[in-house]
LOVO-739202 format. One record per residue (C-alpha): residue in three letters; chain; x negated, y negated, z. Coordinates in Angstrom, 3 decimals, decimal comma. Each point is the difference from the previous one (the first is absolute). Last residue first. Layout:
romar Ala	vomar A	xx X	yy Y	zz Z
...
***
This chain:
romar Unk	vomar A	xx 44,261	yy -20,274	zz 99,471
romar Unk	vomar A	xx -2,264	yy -1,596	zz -2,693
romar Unk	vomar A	xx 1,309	yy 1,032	zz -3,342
romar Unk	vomar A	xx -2,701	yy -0,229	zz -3,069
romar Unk	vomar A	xx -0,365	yy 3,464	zz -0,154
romar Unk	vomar A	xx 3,676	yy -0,166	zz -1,334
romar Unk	vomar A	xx -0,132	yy -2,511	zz -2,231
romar Unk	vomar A	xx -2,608	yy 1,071	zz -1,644
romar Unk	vomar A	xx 1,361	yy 3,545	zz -0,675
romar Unk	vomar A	xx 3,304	yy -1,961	zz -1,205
romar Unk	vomar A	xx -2,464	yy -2,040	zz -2,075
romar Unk	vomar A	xx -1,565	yy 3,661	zz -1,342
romar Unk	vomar A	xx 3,464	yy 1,106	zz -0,978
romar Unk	vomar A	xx 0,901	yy -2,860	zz -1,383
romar Unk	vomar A	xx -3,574	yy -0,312	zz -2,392
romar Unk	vomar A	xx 0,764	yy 3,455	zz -1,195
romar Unk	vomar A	xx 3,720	yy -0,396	zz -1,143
romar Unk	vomar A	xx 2,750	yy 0,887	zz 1,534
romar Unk	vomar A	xx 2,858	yy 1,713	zz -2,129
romar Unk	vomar A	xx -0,187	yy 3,156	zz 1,064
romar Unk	vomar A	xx 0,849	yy -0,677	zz 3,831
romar Unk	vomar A	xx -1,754	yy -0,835	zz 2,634
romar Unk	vomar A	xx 1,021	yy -2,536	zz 2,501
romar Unk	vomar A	xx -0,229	yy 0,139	zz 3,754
romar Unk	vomar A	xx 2,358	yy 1,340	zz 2,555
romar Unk	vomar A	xx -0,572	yy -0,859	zz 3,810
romar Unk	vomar A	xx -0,010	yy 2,199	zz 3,051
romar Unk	vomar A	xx -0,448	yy -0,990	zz 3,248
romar Unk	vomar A	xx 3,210	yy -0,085	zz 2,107
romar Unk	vomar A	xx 1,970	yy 2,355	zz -1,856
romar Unk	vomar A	xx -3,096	yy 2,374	zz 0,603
romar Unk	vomar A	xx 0,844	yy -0,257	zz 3,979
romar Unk	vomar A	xx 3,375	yy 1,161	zz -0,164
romar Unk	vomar A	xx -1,074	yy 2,898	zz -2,263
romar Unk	vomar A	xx -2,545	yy 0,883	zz 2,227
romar Unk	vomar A	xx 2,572	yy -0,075	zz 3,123
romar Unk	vomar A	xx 2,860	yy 1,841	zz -1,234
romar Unk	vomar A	xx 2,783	yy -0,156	zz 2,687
romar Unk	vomar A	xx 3,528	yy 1,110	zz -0,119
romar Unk	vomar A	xx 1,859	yy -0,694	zz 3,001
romar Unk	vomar A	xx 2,186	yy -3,229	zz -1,946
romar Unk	vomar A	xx 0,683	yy 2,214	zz -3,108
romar Unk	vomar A	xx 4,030	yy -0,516	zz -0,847
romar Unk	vomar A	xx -0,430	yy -3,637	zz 2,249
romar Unk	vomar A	xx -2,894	yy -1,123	zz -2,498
romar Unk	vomar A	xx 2,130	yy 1,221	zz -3,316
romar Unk	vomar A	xx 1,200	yy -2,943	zz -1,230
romar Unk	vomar A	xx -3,371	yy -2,470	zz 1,259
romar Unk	vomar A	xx -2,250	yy 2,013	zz -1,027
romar Unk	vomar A	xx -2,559	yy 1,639	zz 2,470
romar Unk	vomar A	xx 0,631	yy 3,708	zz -1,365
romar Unk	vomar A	xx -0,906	yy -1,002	zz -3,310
romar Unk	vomar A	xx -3,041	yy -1,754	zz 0,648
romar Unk	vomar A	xx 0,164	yy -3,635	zz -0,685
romar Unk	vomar A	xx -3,025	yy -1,835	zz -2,065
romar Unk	vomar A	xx -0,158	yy 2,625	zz -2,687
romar Unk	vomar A	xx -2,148	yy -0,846	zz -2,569
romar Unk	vomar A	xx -1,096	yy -2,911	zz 0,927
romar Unk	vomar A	xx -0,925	yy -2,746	zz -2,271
romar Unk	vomar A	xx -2,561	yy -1,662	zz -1,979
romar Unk	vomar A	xx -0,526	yy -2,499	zz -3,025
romar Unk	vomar A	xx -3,472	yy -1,465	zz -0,652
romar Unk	vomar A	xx -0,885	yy -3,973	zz -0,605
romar Unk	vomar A	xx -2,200	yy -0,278	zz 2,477
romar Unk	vomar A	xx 1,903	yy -1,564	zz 2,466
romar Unk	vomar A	xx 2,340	yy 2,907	zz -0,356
romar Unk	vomar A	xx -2,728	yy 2,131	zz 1,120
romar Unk	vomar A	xx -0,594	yy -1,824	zz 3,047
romar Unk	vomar A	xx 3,939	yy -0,148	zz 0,642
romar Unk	vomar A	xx -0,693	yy 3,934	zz -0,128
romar Unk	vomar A	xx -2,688	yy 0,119	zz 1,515
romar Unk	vomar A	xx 1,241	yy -2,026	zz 3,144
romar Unk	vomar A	xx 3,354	yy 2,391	zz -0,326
romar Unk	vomar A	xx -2,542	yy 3,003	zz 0,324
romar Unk	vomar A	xx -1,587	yy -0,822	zz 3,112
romar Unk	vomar A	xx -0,649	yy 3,300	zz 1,537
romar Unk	vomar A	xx -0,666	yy 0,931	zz -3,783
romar Unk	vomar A	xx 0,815	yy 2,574	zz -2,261
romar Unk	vomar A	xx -0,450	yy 1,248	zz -3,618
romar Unk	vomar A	xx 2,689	yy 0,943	zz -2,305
romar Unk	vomar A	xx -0,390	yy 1,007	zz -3,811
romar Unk	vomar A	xx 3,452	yy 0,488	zz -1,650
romar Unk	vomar A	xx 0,788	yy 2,403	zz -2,914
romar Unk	vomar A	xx -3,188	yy 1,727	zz 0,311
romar Unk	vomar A	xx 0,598	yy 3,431	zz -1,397
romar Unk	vomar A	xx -1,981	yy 1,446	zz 1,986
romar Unk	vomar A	xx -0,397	yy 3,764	zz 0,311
romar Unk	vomar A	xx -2,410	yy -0,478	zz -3,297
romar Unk	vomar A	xx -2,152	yy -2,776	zz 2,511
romar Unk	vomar A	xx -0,035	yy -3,257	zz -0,172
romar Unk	vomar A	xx -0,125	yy -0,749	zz 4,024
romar Unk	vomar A	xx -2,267	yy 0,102	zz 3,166
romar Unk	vomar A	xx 2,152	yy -2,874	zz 1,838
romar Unk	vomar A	xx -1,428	yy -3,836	zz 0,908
romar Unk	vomar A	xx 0,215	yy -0,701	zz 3,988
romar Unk	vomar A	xx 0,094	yy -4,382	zz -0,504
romar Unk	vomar A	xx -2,110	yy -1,315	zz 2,946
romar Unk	vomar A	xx -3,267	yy 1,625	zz -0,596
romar Unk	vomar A	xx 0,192	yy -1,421	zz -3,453
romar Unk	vomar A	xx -1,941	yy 1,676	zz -2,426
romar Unk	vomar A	xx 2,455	yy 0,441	zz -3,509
romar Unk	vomar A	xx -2,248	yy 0,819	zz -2,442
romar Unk	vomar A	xx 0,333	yy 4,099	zz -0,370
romar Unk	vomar A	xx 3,530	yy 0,568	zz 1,342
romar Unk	vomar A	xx 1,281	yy -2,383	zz -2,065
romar Unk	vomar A	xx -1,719	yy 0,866	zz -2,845
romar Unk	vomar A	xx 1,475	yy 3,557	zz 0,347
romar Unk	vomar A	xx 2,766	yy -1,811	zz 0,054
romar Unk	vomar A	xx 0,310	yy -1,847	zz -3,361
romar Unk	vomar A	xx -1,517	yy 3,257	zz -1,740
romar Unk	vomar A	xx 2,832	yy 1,950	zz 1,441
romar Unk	vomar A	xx 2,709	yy -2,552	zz -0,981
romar Unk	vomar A	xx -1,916	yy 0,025	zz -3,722
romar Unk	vomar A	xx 0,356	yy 3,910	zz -0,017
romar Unk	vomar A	xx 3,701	yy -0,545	zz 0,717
romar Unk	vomar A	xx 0,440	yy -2,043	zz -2,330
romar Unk	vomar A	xx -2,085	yy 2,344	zz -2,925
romar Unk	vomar A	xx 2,792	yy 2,652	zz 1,227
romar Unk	vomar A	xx 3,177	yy -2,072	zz -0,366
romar Unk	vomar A	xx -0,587	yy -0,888	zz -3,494
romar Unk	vomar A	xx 2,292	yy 2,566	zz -1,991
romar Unk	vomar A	xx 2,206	yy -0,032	zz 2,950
romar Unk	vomar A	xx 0,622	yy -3,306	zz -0,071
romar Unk	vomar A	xx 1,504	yy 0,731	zz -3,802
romar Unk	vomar A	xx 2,588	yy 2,624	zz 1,595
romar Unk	vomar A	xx 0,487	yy -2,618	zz 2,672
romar Unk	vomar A	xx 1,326	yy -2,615	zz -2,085
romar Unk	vomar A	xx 2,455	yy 2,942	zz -1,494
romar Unk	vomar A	xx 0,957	yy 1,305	zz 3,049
romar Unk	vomar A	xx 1,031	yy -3,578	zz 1,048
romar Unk	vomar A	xx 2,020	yy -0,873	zz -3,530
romar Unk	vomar A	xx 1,684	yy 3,595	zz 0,377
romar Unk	vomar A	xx 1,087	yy -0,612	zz 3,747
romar Unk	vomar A	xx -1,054	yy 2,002	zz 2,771
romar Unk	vomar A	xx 3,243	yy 1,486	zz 1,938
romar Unk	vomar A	xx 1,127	yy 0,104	zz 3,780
romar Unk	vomar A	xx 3,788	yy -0,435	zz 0,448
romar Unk	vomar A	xx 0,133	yy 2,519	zz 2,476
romar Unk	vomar A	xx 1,399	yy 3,089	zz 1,275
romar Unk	vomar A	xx -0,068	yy 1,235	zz 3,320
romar Unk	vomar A	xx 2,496	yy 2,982	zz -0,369
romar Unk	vomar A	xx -1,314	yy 2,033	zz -3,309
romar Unk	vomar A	xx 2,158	yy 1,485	zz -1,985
romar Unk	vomar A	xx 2,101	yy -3,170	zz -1,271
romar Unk	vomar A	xx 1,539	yy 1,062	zz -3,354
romar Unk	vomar A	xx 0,382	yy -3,405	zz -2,345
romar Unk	vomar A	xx -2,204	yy 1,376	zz -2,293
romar Unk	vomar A	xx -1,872	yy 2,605	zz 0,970
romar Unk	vomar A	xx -1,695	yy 1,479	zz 3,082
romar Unk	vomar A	xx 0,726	yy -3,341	zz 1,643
romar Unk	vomar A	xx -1,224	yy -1,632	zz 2,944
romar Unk	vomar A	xx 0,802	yy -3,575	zz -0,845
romar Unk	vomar A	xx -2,925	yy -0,097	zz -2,278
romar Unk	vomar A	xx -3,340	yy -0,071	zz 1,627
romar Unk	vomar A	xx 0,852	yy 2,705	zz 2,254
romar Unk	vomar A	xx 0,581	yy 2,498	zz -2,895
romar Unk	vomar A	xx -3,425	yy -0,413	zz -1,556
romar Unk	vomar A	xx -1,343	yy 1,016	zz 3,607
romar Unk	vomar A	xx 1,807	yy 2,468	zz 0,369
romar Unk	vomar A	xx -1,042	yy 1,966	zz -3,323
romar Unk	vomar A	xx -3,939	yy -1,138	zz 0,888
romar Unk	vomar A	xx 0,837	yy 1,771	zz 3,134
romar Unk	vomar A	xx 1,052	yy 2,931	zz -1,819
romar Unk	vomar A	xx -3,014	yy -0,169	zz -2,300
romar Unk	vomar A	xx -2,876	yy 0,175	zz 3,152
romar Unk	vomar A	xx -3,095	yy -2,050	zz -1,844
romar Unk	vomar A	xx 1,029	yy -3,282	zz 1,113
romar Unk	vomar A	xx 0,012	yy -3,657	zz -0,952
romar Unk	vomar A	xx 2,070	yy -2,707	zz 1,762
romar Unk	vomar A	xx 0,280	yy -3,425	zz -2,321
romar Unk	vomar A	xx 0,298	yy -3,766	zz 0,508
romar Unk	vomar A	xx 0,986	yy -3,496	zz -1,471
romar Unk	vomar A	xx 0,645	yy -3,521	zz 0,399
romar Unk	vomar A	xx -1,283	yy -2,413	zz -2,649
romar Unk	vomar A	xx -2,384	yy -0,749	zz -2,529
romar Unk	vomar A	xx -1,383	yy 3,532	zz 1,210
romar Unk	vomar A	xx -2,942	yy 0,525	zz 1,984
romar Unk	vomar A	xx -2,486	yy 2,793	zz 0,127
romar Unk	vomar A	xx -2,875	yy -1,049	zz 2,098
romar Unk	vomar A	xx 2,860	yy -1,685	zz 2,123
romar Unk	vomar A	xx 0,753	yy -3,998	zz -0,658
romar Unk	vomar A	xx 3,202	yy 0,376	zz -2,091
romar Unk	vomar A	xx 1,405	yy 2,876	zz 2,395
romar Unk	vomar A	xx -0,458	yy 3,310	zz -2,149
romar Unk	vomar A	xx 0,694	yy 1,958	zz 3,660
romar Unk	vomar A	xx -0,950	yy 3,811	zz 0,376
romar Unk	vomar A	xx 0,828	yy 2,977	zz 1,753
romar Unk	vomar A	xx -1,217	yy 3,022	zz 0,328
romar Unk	vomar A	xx 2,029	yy 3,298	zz 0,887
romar Unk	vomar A	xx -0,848	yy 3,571	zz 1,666
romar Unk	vomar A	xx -3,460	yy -1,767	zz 1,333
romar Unk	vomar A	xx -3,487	yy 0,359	zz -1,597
romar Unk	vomar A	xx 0,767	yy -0,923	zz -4,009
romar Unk	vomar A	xx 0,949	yy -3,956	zz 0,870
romar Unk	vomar A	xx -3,255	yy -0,609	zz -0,175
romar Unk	vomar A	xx -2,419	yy 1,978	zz -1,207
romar Unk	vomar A	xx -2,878	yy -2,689	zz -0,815
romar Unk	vomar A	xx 1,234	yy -3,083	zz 1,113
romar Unk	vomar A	xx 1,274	yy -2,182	zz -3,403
romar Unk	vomar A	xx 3,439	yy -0,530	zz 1,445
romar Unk	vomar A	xx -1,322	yy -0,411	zz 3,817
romar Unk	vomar A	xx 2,357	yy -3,507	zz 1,327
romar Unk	vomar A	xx 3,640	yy 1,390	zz -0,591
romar Unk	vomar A	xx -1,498	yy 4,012	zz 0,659
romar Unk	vomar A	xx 2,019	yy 0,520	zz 2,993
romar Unk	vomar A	xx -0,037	yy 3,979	zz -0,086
romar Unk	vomar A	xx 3,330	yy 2,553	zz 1,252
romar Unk	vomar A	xx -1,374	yy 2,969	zz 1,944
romar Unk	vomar A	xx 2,412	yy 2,106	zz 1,677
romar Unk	vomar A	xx 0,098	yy 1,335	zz 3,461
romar Unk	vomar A	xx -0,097	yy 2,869	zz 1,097
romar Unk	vomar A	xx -2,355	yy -0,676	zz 3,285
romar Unk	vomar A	xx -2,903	yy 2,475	zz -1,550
romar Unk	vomar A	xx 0,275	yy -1,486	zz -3,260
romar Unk	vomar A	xx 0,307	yy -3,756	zz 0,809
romar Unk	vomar A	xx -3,860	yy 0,510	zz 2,074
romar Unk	vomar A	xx -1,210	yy 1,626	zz -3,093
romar Unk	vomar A	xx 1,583	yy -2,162	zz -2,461
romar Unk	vomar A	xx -1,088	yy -3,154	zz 2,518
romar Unk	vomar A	xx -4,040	yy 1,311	zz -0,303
romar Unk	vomar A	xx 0,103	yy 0,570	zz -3,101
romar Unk	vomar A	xx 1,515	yy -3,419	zz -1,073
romar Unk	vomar A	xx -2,218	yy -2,215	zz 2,191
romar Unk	vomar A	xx 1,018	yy -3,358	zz -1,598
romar Unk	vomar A	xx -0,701	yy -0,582	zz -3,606
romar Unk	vomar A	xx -1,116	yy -3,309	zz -0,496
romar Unk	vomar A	xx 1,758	yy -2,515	zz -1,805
romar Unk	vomar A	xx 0,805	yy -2,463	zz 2,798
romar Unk	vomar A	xx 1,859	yy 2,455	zz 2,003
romar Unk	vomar A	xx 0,363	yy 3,324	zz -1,355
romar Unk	vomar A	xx 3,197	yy 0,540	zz 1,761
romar Unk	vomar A	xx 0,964	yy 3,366	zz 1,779
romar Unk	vomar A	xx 3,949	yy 0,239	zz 0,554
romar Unk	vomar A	xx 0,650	yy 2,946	zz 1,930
romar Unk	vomar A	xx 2,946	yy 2,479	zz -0,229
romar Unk	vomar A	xx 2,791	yy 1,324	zz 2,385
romar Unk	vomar A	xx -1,361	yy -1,159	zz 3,311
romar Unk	vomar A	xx -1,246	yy 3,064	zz 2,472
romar Unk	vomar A	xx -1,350	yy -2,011	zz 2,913
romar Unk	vomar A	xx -3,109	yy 1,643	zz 0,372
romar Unk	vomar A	xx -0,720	yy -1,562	zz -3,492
romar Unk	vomar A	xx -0,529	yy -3,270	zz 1,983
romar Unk	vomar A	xx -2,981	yy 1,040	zz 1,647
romar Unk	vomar A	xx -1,749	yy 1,571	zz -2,933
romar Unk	vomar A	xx 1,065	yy -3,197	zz -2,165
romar Unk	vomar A	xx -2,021	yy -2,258	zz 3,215
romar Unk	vomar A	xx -3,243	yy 2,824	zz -0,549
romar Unk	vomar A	xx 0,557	yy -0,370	zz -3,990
romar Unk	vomar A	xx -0,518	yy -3,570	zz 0,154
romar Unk	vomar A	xx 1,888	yy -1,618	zz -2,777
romar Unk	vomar A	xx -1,574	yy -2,771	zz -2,215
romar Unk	vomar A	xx -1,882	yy -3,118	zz 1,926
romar Unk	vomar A	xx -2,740	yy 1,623	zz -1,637
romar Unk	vomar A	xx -2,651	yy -1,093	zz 2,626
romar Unk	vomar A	xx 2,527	yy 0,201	zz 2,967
romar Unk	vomar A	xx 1,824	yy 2,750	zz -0,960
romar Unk	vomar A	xx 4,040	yy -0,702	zz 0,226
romar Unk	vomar A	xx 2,729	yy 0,520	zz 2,669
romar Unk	vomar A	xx 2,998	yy 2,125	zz -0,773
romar Unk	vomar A	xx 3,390	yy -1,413	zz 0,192
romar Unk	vomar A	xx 3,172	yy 2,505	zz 0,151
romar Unk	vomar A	xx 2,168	yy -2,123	zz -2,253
romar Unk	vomar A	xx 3,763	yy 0,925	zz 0,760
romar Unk	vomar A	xx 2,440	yy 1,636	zz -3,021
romar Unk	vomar A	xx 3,239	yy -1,565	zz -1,489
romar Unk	vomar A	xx -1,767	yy 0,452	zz -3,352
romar Unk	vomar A	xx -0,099	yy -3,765	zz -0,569
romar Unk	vomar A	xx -1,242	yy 0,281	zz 3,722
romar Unk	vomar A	xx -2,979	yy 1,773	zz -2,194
romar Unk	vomar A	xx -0,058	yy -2,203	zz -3,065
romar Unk	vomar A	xx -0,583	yy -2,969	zz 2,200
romar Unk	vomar A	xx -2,668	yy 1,206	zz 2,644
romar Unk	vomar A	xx -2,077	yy 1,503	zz -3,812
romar Unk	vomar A	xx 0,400	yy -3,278	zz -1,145
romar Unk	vomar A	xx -1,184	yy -1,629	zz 3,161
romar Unk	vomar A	xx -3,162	yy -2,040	zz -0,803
romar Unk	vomar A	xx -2,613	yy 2,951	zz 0,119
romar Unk	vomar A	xx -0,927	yy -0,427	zz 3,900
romar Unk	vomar A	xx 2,151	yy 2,070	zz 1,954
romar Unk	vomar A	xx -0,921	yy 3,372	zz -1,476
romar Unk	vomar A	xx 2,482	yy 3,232	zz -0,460
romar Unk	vomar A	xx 1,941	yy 2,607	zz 1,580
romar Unk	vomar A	xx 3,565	yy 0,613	zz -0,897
romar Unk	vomar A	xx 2,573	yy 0,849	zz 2,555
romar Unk	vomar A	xx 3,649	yy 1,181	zz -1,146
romar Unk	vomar A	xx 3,358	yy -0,851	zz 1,029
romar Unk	vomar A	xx 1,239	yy -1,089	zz -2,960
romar Unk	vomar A	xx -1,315	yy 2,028	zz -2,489
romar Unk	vomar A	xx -3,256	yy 1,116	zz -1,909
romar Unk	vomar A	xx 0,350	yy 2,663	zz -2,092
romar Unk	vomar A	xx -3,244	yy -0,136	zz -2,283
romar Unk	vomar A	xx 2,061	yy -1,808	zz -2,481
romar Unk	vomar A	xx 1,399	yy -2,248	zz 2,383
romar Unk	vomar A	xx -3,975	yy -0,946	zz 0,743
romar Unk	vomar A	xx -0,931	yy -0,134	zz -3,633
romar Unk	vomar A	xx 3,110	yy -2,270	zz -0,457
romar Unk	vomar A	xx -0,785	yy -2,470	zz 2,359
romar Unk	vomar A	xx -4,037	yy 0,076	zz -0,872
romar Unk	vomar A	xx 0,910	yy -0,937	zz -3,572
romar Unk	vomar A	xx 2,671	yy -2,198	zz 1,031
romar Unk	vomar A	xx -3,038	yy -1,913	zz 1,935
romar Unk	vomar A	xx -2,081	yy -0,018	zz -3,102
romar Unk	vomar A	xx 2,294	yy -1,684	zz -2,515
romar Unk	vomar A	xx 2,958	yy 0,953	zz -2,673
romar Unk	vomar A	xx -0,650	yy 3,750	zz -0,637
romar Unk	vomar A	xx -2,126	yy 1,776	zz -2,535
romar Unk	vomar A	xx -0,578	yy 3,871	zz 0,640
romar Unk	vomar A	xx -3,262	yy 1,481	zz -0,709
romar Unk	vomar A	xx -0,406	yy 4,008	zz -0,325
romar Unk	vomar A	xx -2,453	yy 2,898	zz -0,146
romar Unk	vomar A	xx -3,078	yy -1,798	zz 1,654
romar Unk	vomar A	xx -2,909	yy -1,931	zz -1,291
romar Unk	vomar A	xx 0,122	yy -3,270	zz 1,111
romar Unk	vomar A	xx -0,906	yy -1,097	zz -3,673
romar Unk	vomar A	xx 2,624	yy 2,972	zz -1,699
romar Unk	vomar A	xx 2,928	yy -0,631	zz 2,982
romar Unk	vomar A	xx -0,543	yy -4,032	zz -1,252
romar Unk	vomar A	xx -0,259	yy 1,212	zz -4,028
romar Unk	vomar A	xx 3,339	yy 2,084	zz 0,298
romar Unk	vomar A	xx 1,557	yy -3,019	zz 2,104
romar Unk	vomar A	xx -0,960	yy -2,153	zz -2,374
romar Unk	vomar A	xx 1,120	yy 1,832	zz -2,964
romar Unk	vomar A	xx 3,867	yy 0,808	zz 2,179
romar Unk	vomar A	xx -0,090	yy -3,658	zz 0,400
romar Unk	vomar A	xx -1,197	yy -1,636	zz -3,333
romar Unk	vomar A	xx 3,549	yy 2,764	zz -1,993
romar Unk	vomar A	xx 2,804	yy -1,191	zz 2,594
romar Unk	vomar A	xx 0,915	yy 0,127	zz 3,642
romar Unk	vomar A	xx 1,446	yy -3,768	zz -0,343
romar Unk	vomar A	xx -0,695	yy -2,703	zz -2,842
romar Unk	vomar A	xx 0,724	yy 1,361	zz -3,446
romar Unk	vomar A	xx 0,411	yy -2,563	zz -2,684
romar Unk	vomar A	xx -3,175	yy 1,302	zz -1,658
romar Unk	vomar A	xx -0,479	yy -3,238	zz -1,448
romar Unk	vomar A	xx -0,102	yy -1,777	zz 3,352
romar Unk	vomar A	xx -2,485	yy 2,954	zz 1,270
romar Unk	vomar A	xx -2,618	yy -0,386	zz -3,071
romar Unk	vomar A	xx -0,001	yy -4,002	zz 0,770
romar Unk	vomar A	xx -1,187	yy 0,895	zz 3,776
romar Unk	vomar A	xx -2,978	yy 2,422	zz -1,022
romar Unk	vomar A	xx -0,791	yy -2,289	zz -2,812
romar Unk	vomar A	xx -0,389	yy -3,005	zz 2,156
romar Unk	vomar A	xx -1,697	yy 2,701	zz 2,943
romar Unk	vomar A	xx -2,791	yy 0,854	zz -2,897
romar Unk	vomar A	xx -0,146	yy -4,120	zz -1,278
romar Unk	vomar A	xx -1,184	yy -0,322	zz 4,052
romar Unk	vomar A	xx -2,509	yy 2,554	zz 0,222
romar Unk	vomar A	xx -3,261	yy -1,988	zz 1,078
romar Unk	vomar A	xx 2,456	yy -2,926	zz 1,697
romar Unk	vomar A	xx 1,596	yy 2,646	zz 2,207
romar Unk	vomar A	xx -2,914	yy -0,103	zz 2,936
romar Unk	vomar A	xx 0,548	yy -4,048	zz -0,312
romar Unk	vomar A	xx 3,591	yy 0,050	zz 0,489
romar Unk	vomar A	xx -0,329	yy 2,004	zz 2,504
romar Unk	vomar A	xx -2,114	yy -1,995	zz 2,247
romar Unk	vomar A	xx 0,024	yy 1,481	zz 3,939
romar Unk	vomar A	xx -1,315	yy -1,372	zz 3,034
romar Unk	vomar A	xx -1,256	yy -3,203	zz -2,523
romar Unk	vomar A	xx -2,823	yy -1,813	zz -0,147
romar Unk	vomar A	xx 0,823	yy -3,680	zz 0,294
***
């Protein structure tokens, strides 16, 4: 079978550099906010290229604590997408706040800026864009649009670690190092970089408890939020390899894009530097018959996301009038196929095979 995702594979090339990583920890003896975190964080801000990086436990706490950080209360509306498997929905009613949904582009299927333009009339406190996929969503375009409504910017950048910029654009990025992202820990894992210091100052103080110092709680909305030493040092030696990955994702999709003829299967434009091609989607009308097609083949898929946000089952009475109708319809058709760094040639071109060789 040729897997989604194979990270045991992708860490095979490096493995006696994560042993050494993880035995250099256990002697260390230090395990929490230590010596590994504040070097990856320093090397993260340094490869994203803005002032600071601050480790927390996982993505979604990342977005959670960028949003209290940016003064988001109870109360509050935040805009963002439907269709980017409800992480930002959770760390917003995390918040206390309400999920002003914005429909998506239909060849991007990231945020269209004429739905965000509409929304934005509505004043919410900040916007969640996401960079669905790994490619950067309109970011000039929503900054611009944000701007003139007041509010702030924070950037979904899970899926885009490796996309040229991002997490720079908005007033805060943030990132997941979930085991399967471009940048994946052995574990859980996350960080929020900025270049504004007194937000990087709340930040740090969110992710433990709140406090200013020790034991002095500052900050209300504190959390328990904090990237281990043995996961900041795995990802410290990821990040030495994370860039030749990410060239190998591009080089997987571009061939994609290239081989892949199937008038039946709608194949993305993708590999570019604003890509960082952490999942390559194409659709279908009759995507769960290419799918089980696929499978027949010996090649893994999915669907990434098969439930929109505002359709989910726990929160379908809080948005019953809301109604998105291209994202509704891309849950329907799109299907997730693999590439990742650790494919080889002959994979790729028997997933191309396969594909072509779908009758619909």
């Amino acid at each position: 079978m040729i897997a989604l995702h194979d990270p045991g594979r992708q860490h095979r090339p490096y493995l006696a550099e994560l042993r050494a990583a993880l035995d250099a920890v256990l002697e260390s003896g230090w395990f929490v906010l230590g010596e590994r975190g504040r070097r990856f964080e320093s090397d993260f801000a340094a490869w994203c290229g803005t002032r600071h990086a601050v480790g927390v436990a996982n993505g979604t706490d990342a977005l959670e604590i960028a949003l209290r950080a940016v003064g988001v209360v109870a109360g509050d509306a935040v805009a963002t997408v439907a269709n980017a498997g409800g992480y930002a929905t959770c760390a917003i009613h995390a918040c206390g706040a309400t999920a002003l949904y914005v429909d998506v582009d239909e060849d991007s299927m990231n945020v269209d800026p004429r739905a965000l333009e509409a929304a934005l009339a509505y004043r919410p406190r900040a916007v969640v864009v996401t960079h669905l996929y790994g490619m950067l969503a309109p970011i000039a375009e929503a900054l611009l649009l944000g701007a003139h409504a007041g509010s702030v910017m924070v950037e979904d950048c899970a899926q885009a670690y490796g996309a040229h910029g991002a997490g720079t654009f908005g007033t805060l990025g943030c990132f997941s190092f979930y085991p399967t992202k471009n940048l994946g820990a052995l574990g859980d894992g996350g960080a929020i970089v900025t270049n504004d210091d007194a937000l990087a100052a709340r930040v740090r103080a969110l992710r433990q408890y709140g406090w200013s110092g020790k034991y002095r709680v500052t900050q209300p909305g504190g959390r328990n939020s904090r990237l281990d030493e043995m996961q900041a040092a795995l990802l410290g030696v990821k990040l030495r390899h994370v860039a030749a990955e990410i060239e190998r994702r591009r080089q997987i999709a571009r061939t994609y894009a290239r081989q892949i003829d199937n008038k039946a299967i709608r194949v993305p434009i993708r590999g570019g530097e604003a890509d960082a091609v952490h999942l390559f989607v194409v659709r279908s009308a009759r995507r769960d018959a290419l799918a089980a097609h696929l499978a027949a083949q010996g090649i893994e898929s999915a669907v990434h996301y098969p439930v929109p946000d505002h359709r989910q089952p726990a929160f379908a009475a809080r948005y019953a009038g809301v109604s998105l109708p291209v994202t509704e319809r891309l849950a329907s058709e799109i299907l997730t196929l693999p590439c990742h760094p650790g494919m080889t040639d002959e994979e790729v071109s028997h997933v191309v095979a396969a594909c072509n060789g779908f009758t619909a």
